[in-house]
N, C-alpha and C positions, 0 to 999 in steps of 0.2 A: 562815224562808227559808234560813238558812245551814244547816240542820243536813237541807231538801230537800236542796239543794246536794251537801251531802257523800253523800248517800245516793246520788242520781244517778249522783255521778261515781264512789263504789265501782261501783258499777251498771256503767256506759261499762266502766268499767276491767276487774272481771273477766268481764266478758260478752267482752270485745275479748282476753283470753286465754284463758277456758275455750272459746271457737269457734274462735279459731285454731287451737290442737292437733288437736282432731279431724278439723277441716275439712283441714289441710294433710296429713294421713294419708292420707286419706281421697284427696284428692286425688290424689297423690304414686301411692297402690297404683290405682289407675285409670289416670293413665296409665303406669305401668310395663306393666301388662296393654295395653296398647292399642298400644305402643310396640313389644314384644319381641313380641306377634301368636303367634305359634307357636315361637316360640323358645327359650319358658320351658321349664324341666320340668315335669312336674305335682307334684313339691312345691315350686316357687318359684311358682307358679299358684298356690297354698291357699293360700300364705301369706301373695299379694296378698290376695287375697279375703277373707282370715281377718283382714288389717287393715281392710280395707275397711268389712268388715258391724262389728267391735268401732266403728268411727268414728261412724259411722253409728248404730247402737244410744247411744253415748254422748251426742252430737247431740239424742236421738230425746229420752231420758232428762233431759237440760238443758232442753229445753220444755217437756216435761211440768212437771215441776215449777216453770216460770216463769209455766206457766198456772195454777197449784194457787196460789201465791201469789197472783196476780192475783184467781182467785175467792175465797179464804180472804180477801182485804182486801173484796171486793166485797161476800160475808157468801151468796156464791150456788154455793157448793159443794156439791153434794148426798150427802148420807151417809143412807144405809140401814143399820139395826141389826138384830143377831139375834144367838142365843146361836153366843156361841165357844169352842171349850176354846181356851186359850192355848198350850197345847203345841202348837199345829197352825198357830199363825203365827210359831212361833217356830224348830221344826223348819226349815220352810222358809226363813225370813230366815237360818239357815245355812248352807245350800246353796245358796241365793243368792249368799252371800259366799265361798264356799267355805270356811268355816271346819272345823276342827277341833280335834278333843282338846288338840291342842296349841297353839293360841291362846285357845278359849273352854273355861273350865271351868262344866257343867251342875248347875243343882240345882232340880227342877221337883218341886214338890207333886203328884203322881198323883191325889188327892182332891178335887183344889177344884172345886168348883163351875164351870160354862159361866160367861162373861163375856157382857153386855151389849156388843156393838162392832159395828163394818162389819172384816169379816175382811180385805178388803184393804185397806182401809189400818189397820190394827193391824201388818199385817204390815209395810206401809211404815216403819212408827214402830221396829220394830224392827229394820229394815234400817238406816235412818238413827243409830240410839242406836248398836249394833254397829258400823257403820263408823266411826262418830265415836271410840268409844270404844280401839276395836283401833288407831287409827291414832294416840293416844295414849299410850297404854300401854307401857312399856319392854320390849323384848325379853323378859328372863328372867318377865314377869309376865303371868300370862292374863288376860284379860278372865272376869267370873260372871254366869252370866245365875241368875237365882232368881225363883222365884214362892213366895208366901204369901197366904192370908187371913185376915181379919179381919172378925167379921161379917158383911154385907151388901155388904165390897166385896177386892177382890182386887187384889193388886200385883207386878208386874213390874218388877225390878231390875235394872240395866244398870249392874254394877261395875267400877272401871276405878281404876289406881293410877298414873295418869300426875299430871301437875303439880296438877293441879285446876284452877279457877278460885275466884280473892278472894272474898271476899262481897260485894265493892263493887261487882263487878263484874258479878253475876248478873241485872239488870236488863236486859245487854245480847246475855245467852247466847241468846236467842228473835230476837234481829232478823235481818233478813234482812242476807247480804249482810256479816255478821260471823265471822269466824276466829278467835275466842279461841283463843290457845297455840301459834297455826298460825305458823309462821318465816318462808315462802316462800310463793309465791301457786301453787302443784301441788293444792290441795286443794277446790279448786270454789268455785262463788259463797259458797259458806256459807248456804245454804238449808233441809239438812236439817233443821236443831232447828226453824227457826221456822216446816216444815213440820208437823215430829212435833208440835208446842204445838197446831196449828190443828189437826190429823186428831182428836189426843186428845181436845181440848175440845168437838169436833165431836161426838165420839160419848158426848158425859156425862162422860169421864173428867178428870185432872189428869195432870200430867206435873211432877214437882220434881225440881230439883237438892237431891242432899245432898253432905255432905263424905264423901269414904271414910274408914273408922276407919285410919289407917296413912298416910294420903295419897291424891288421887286425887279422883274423880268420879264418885256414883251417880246414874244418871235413875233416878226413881218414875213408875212410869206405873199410876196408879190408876184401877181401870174397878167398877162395879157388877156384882154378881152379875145374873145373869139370873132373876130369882126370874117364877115362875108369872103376876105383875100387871103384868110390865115387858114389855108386847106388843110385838113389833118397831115400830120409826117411820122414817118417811123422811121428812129435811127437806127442803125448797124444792133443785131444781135438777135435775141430772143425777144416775143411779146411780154411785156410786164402789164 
């Protein structure tokens, strides 16, 4: 009961700041537009709207993933499989974040073999592992993304040389609603990993924390080759 309690109330707690921000943006660029009517220019017009829709997207982005938790606990998320290169979800979870050269340094196997996964969310998993990791990470130090394989299964590394996390402490790196490292409450419910845990596992794979050699934080996101006998499958629920 007490340790419901605390989950709860993180729960209450960053729900009742990650809504406010967007929502009072959100708000704010709505009625300025409604207020000033013709008054604006059309670049102080864009740039209501241009908060508006970010607010709004952010909002949109916070339920989704409040729903993905809810089914990932329910066990009725549905994940459809089929061979992926990994370069093609990892390509985009760049551009996504707007990263570049100069925040993530690239090192992708050209060779390996399709992966076994659902391509959207693999790609989630590494949207989540990236941001996580980049918002770690010290200035002068890039984030690596790497793939490898190893017989029959393939892995995806998310290198980060920020603080790391204990070992003690890595039981608590997957729960929802946890911030390890994190100073200040600017950083979301703390959903993503123990989104990334539930998509990976969803789709056959593992997801580990390792230490980085130097300092820092690797996620392993190990998926199976797509070999010729691994037919695609869909589990119980909705297409994801």
């Amino acid at each position: 009961m007490a340790a419901s309690e605390r989950v709860r109330s993180a729960l209450l707690s960053a729900l009742g700041h990650d809504l406010h921000r967007p929502l009072a943006a959100a708000t704010a660029a709505v009625s300025g537009l409604r207020a000033a009517r013709g008054a604006l220019s059309e670049t102080d017009r864009e740039e209501l709207l241009a908060t508006a829709e970010e607010s709004l997207a952010a909002l949109a982005t916070l339920v989704t993933d409040l729903l993905d938790v809810s089914r990932l606990d329910a066990g009725v998320l549905a994940i459809t499989t089929s061979p992926v290169d990994p370069a093609e979800t990892i390509v985009p979870a760049l551009d996504e974040l707007a990263l570049g050269p100069g925040q993530v340094e690239i090192d992708l196997d050209p060779a390996l073999p399709p992966v076994l996964a659902g391509p959207v969310l693999l790609q989630r998993v590494i949207v989540n592992l990236l941001a996580n990791a980049v918002r770690h990470s010290p200035d002068a130090r890039r984030v690596r993304v790497a793939t490898s394989g190893f017989a029959d299964i393939v892995e995806i590394r998310v290198i980060d040389h920020g603080p790391g996390i204990p070992p003690e402490r890595r039981d608590e790196l997957f729960l929802p609603f946890q911030r390890l490292g994190d100073t200040d409450n600017t950083t979301g419910l703390g959903l993503g990993l123990a989104l990334s845990k539930g998509f990976v596992e969803g789709i056959g794979g593992t997801l580990t924390p390792e230490d980085t050699p130097g300092g820092g934080l690797t996620m392993v996101v190990a998926l199976a080759v797509a070999l010729p006998e691994n037919a695609p499958s869909t589990n119980s629920g909705e297409d994801a």
